[in-house]
C-alpha positions in Angstrom: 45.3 -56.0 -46.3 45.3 -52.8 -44.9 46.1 -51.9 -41.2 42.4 -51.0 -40.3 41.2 -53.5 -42.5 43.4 -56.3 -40.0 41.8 -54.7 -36.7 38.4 -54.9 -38.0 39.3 -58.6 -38.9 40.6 -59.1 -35.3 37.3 -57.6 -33.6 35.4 -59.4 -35.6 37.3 -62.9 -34.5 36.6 -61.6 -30.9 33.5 -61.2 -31.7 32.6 -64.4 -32.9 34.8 -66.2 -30.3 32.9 -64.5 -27.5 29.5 -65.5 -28.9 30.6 -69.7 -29.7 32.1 -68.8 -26.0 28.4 -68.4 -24.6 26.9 -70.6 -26.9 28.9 -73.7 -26.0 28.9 -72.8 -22.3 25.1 -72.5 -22.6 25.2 -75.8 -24.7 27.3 -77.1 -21.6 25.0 -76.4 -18.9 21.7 -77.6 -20.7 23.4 -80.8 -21.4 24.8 -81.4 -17.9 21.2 -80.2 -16.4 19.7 -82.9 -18.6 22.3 -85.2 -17.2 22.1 -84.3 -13.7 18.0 -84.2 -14.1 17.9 -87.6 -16.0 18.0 -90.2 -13.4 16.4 -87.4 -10.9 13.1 -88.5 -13.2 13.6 -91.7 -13.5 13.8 -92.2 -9.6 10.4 -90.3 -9.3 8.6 -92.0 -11.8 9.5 -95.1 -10.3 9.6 -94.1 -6.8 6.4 -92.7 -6.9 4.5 -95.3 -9.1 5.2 -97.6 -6.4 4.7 -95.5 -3.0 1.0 -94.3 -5.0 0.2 -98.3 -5.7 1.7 -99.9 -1.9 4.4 -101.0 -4.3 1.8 -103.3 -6.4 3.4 -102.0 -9.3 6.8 -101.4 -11.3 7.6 -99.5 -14.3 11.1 -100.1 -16.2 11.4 -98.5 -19.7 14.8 -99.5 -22.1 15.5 -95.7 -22.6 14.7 -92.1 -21.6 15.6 -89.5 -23.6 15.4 -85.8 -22.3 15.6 -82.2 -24.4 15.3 -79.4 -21.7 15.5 -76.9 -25.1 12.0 -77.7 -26.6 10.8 -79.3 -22.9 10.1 -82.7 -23.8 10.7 -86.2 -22.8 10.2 -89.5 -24.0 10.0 -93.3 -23.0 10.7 -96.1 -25.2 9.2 -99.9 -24.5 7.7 -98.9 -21.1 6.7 -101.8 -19.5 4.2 -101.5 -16.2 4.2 -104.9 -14.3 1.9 -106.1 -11.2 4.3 -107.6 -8.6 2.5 -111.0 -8.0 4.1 -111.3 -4.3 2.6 -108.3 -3.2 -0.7 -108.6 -5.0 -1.3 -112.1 -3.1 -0.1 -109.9 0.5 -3.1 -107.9 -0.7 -5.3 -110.3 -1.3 -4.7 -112.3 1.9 -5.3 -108.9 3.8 -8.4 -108.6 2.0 -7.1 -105.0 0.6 -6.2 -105.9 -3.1 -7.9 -104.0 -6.0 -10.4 -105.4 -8.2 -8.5 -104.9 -11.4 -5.0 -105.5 -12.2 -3.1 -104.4 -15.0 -0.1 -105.5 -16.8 0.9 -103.6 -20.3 3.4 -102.4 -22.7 4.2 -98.8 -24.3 5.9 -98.5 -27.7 6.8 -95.2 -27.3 6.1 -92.5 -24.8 6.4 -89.0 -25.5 6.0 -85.8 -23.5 5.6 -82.6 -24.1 6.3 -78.7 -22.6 7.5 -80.4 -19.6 8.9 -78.3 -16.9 11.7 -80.5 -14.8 13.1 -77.4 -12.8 9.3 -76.9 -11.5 9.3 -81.0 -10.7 12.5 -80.5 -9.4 12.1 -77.7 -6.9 8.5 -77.3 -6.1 7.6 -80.7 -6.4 4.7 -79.5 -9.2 4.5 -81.6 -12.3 3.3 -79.4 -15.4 2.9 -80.8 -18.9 1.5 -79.9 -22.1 0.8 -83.1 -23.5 1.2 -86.9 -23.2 1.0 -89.4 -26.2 0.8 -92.9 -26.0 1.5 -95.0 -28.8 0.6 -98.4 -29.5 0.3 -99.3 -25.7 -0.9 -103.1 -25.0 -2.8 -103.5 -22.0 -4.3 -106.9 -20.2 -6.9 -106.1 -17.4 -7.8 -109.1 -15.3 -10.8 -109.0 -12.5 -10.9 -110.4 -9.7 -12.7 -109.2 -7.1 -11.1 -110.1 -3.6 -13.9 -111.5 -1.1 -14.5 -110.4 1.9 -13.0 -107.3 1.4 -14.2 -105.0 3.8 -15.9 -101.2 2.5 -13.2 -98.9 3.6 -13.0 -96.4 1.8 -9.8 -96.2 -0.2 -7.7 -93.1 -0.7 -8.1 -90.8 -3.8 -5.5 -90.8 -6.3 -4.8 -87.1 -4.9 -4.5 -88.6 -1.7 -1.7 -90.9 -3.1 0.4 -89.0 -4.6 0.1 -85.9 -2.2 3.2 -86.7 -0.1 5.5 -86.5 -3.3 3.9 -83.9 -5.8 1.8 -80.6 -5.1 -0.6 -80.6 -7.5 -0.3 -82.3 -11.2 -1.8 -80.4 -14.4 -2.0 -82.3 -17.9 -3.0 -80.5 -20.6 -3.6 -83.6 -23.0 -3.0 -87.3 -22.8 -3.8 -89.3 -26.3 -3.9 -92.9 -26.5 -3.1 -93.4 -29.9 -3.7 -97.2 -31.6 -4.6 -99.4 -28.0 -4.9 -102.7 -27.4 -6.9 -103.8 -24.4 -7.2 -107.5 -23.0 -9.8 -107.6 -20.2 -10.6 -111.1 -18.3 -11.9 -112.5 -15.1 -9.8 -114.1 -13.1 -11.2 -117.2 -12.8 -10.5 -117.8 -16.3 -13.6 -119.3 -17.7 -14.9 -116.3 -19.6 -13.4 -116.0 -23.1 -11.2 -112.6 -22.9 -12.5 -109.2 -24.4 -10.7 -108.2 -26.4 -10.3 -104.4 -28.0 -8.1 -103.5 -30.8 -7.4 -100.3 -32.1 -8.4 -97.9 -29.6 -8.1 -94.2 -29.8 -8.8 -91.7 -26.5 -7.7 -88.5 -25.5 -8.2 -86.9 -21.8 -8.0 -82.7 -21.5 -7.7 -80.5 -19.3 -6.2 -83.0 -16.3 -5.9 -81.7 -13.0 -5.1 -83.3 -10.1 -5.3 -81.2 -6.8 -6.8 -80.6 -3.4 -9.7 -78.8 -5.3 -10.6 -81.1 -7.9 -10.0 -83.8 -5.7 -13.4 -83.1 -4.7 -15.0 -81.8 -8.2 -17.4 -84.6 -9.2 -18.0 -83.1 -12.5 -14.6 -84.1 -13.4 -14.1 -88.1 -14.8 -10.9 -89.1 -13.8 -10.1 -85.5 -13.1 -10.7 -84.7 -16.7 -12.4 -81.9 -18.0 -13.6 -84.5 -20.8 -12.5 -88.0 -22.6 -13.2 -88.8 -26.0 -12.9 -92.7 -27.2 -13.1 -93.9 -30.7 -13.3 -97.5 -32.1 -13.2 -98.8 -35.5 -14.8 -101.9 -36.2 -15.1 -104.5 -33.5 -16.8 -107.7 -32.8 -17.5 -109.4 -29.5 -19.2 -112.7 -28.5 -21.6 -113.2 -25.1 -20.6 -114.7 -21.8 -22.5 -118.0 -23.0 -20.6 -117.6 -26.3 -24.2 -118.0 -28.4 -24.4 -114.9 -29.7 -22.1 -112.4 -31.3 -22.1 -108.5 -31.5 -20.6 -106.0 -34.3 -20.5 -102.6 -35.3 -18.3 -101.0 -37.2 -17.4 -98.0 -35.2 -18.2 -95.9 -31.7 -17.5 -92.8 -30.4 -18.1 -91.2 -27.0 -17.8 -88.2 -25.0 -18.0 -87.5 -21.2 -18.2 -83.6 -21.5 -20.6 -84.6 -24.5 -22.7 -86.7 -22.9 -23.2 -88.7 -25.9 -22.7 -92.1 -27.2 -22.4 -92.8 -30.8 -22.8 -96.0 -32.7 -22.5 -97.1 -36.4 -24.2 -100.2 -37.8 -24.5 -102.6 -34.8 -25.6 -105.7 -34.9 
């Protein structure tokens, strides 16, 4: 090898040792901001499920995983409990909601999730949500006597902790949904299968106020496959074999019931 030849082979070491250099130091600081950012999220999902519900409920989950290079997130068996002790302070005060729910979340995932935007402007911005395989119970109970305050707006909740919140997509994918009374004589309704997705979610001071919005939604689809229920009396029974519906749509769609 020649003398020029062994310089060019020298700079060309340098070369590649400067740019691993940068890549692993840029490697370095996307995994120690994922670190450092890690329990930062868990503490404000937490934190602020329970300070937007008077601490009626908690959410644990067994793992979180967090990619700050393709912004995304996700939650594995997420589990969102109603705290019975504070749900029966409610109810003595006469301030408890009518529902209560209890469920389970397979998987979570999120994505084109900004965390530095969380982080420092307290401004949650995501892409999209999917939900699979959640299992939800829903139990009314209506508390009497309760008086017709008015209650705060979900805005209203969550107002001291985020800015403004902005959801491009959240899919339920596969649902399972348990609904009784809570006095326990009706049989339980139960859904199986269910399939929704909510666009366009904004929640902030202006649609806060924006009545064309459902659940501050631009629109919600729902789909069901086939599905069979029984009256309150138990007598009679209802089928059809699928249903679809649209807020934005207006419409409400049907197949074979009967």
């Amino acid at each position: 090898m020649s003398e020029n030849q062994d310089k060019e082979y020298a700079r060309k070491r340098r070369v590649w040792k400067w740019l691993l250099g940068i890549v692993g130091g840029l490697l370095l600081v996307v995994f120690g901001a994922s670190l450092f950012l890690r329990p930062f999220i868990e503490r404000k999902i937490k934190s602020g499920l329970r300070s937007s519900t008077v601490s009626l409920y908690h959410i644990d989950f067994e793992d979180l995983e967090l990619n700050l290079l393709d912004r995304s997130a996700s939650f594995s068996n997420v589990q969102i409990k109603a705290d019975s002790s504070v749900l029966d302070s409610l109810r003595k005060a006469k301030e408890a909601p009518d529902y209560v729910l209890n469920g389970r979340i397979e998987d979570l995932s999120i994505k084109d999730l900004d965390p530095f935007q969380l982080y420092l402007d307290k401004k949650l911005d995501i892409g999209s949500v999917t939900i699979t395989k959640p299992s939800v119970d829903v139990t009314y109970q209506p508390t009497p006597g309760k008086g017709d305050t008015v209650s705060k707006t979900l805005y209203q909740q969550i107002s001291k902790s985020l800015k403004w919140v902005r959801i491009g997509a959240v899919r339920l994918n596969g649902a399972d949904v348990r609904y009784t009374t809570g006095n326990g004589k009706a049989k339980p309704t139960e859904l199986k299968g269910l399939i929704a997705t909510a666009t366009d979610i904004r929640i902030d001071s202006v649609t806060d106020a924006n009545k064309k919005r459902v659940f501050y939604s631009k629109d919600i689809t729902v789909e069901l496959g086939k599905q069979s229920f029984e009256s309150k009396d138990g007598l009679y029974r209802f089928t059809f074999d699928n249903f679809s519906a649209s807020t934005a749509a207006r419409n409400l769609k049907t197949a074979k019931l009967r």
